[in-house]
N, C-alpha and C positions, 0 to 999 in steps of 0.2 A: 620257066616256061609259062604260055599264058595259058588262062583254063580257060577251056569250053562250057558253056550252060548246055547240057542237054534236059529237053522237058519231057518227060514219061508219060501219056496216055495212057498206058496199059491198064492202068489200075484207075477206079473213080476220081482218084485225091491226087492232083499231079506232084510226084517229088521231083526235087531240084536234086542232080547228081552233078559233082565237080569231076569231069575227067581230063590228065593232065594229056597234052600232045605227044605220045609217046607209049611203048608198051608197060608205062607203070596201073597200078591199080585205080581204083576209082575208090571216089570219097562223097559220100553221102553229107548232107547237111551236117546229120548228127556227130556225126565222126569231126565234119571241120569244128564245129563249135567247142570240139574238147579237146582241140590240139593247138597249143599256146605257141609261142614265140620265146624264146629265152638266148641269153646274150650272155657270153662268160670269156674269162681270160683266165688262162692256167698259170698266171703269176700277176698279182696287182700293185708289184713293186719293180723294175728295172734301173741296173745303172750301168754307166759307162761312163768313159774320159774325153774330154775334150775331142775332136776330133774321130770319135770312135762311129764305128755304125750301130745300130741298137734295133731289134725288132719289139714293138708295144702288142700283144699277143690279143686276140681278139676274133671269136668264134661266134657265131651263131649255128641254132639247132630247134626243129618243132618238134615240143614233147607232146603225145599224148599217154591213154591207157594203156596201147600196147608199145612203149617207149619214144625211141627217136622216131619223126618221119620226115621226109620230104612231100614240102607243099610246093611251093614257087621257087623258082630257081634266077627271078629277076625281084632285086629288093634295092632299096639305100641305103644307104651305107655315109655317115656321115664322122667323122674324128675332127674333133674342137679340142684347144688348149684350154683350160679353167683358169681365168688369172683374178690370183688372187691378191688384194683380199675383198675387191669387187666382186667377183664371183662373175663376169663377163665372160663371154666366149670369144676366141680369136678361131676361125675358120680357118683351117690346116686343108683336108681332103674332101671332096665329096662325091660319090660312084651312084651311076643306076648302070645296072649291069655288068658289060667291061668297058662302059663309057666310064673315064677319071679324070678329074680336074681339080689340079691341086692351086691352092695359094699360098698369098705373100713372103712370108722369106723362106718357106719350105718348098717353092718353085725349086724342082729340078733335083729335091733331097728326097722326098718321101712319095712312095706310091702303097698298093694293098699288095702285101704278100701274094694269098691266092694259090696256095698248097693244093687245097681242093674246094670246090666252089662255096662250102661257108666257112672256110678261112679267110677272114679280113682284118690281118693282122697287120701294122703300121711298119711298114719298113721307112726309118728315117737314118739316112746318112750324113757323116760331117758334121756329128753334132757339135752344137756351140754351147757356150755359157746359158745364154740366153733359152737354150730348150729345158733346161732343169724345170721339172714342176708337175702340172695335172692336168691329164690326157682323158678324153671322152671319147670312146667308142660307140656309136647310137648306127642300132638297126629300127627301118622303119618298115614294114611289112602293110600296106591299108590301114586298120584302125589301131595295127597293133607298135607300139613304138616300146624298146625295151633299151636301156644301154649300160654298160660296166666302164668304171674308170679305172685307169694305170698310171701310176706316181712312176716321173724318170727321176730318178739322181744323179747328175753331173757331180763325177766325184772331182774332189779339187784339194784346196786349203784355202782357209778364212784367216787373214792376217790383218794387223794392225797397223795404218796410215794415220802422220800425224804432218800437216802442213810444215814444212821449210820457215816459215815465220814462229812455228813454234804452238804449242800444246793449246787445244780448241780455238782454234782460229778457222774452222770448215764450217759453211752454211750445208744446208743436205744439198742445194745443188752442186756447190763447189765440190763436195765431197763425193757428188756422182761425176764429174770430172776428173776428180782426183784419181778414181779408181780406173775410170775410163782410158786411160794419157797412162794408165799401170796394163793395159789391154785385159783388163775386169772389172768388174761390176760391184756393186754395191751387196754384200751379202741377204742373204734372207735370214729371218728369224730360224727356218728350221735349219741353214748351215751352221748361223752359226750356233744352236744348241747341240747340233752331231759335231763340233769341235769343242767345245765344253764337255761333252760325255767323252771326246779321246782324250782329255786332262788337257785344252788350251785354258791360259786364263791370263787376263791383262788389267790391268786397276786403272787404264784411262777409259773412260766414255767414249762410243762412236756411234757415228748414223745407222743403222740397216735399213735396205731398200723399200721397208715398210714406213719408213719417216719415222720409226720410233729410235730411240737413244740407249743402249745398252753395255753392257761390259760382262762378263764371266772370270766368277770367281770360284778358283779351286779350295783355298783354305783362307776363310774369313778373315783379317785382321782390322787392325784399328782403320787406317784409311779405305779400307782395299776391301768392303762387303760388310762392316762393321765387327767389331770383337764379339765373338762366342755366337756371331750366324751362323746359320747353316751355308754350304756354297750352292752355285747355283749361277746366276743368270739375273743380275742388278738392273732394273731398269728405272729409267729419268722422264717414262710416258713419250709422247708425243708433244716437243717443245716446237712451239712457231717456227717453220721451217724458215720465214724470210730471213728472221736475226738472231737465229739460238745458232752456239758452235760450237764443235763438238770435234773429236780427230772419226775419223771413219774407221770402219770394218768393210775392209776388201775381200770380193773372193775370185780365185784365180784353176784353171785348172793346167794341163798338161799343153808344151808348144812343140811342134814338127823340127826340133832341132836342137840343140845342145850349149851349156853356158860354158865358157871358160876362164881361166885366171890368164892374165897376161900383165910382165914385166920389162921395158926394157934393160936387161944384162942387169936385170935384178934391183935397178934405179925408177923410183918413184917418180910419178906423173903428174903433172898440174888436170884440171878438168879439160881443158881442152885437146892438151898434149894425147888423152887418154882415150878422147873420142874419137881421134886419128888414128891412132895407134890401131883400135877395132878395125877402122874403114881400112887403113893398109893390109889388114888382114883377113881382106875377106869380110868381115864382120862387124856389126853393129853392137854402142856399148850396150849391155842388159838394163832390161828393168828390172823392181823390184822382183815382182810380180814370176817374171824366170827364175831369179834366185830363189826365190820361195817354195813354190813350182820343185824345182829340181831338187830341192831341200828334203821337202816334206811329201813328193811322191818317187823321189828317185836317189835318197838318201844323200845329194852329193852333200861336198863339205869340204870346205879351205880354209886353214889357221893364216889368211892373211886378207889384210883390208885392203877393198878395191872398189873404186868409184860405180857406181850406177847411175843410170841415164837421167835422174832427177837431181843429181849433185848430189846425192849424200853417199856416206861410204860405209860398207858392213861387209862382214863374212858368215860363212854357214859354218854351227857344227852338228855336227851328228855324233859324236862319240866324244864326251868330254873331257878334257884330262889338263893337267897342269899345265899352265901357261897358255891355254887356248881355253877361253871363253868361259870359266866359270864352272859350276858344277852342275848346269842343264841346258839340254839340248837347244839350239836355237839359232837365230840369226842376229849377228851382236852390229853392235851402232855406233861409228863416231858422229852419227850426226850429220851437220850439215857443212863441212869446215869450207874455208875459202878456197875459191875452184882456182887463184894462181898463186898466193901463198901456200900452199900444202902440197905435200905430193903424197901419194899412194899407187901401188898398184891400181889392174883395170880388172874387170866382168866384162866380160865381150860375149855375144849370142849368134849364133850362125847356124841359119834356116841347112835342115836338111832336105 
């Protein structure tokens, strides 16, 4: 609401009284002067899956001496993404009143909750990869400007990509390609240390979205973290992104549809034979990326090799046992064999 000046005569010394438009109470100078602005969020962590909707929680409230009040009932209202590790802002929302205008790829995803009129909590839907990170809620009130930030987590898995030519042959852009063509992105440092603390651990080198070089190790060895380290999270710094190469660290999260095993009458496929096979069926061969995906957030798992959409061939397991895969959970690898020499079974993916 806007406030009215009224000027008081009555007395020698004129006071300035704030009254809002409306049957609320009046507020003297002194009373505004002790009543702050403050900006909070009842969770400054959220996450969700791919695709999922997520609200970023985000309240404003005037405190004074005798607690909460209301002063103005028209403010700004602005939510920025934090990217890191510029520390830039990317413009998401920005509100004066119930006027809202949102931007670039959150057109059409995100507007303010608006429960009650100082709830301005971020409703974003269809989240993507790309939304994982750091959220800025900022109330502007005249001189007073206060704001609280909300960490989203796109929950997923961080896997390991190693080029078709063979172990460190990715520049980081290739390797942002690489991930890209897996429909994911290049991990961050904080996934891949939350896949490290769930016991991942891999003894090749890969890029992270930060341009530095790392790998996670569970249990030190000679090659693999050196003998009698502690484990952890090995890194190579930041090598010249034009001609250092390195395999990447993908991360992937959850797809609107389902992978499957496919054979014909139980007879092994060439690579091409195998990407037909899909399309007869409805369905497109999988990538990694699904395999992974369905693995590691949806438990599946097949004791048999079947081509994916980059040429190489692998299965999932999830419970290990003799004759399938060894004695830890994972996704195993022949590799890259010749796509009309070889045959294997298919991985087939069909959108629900």
């Amino acid at each position: 609401m806007m406030l009215a000046l009224l000027l008081c005569s009555a007395v020698s010394t004129a006071t300035v009284v704030f009254r809002q438009e409306s049957d609320s109470p009046l507020f003297t100078y002194e009373e505004i002067s002790n009543i702050h602005l403050e900006v909070q969020a009842d969770s400054t962590n959220v996450s969700t899956l791919r695709g999922g909707n997520v609200v970023l929680p985000c309240r404003y409230t005037y405190e004074g001496p005798e607690g909460p009040s209301s002063i103005r009932d028209i403010v700004r209202i602005q939510w920025t993404k934090v990217l890191l590790p510029s520390w830039e802002e990317e413009g998401i929302l920005a509100a004066l009143g119930q006027h809202e205008r949102v931007y670039n790829t959150y057109t059409g995803r995100a507007r303010l909750r608006r429960q009650d009129k100082h709830d301005v909590s971020l409703e974003l839907q269809d989240v993507t990869l790309e939304d994982d990170g750091l959220y800025k809620c900022e109330v502007i009130d005249g001189l007073e400007d206060k704001n609280v930030e909300v960490e989203l987590t796109v929950k997923g898995v961080v896997y390991p990509y190693q080029s078709p030519s063979g172990r460190y042959n990715l520049t980081l852009k290739q390797a942002q390609e690489a991930c890209d063509r897996q429909d994911s992105k290049l991990a961050t440092p904080k996934q891949m240390h939350a896949a490290w603390a769930s016991g991942f651990e891999w003894c090749n080198a890969g890029w992270l979205s930060d341009a530095s070089v790392r790998y996670p190790v569970q249990a030190s060895r000679g090659p693999c973290g050196g003998e009698g380290q502690e484990p952890g999270i090995r890194s190579y710094g930041y090598p010249d992104i034009s001609t250092a190469m390195f395999d990447a660290f993908c991360f992937s999260s959850t797809f609107p549809g389902k992978i499957y095993y496919l054979s014909l009458n139980g007879k092994g496929l060439s690579f091409i034979q195998a990407s037909e096979a899909c399309f007869h069926d409805g369905a497109v061969i999988a990538k990694l990326s699904h395999l992974y995906a369905a693995w590691a957030l949806e438990g599946y798992e097949r004791c048999d090799a079947g081509w994916l959409a980059d040429g190489s061939v692998r299965y999932a397991i999830s419970v290990p046992r003799p004759n399938c895969g060894g004695d830890e959970p994972g996704i195993r690898t022949f590799g890259y064999p010749s796509p009309t020499n070889t045959t294997f079974g298919v991985y087939c993916y069909k959108s629900t």
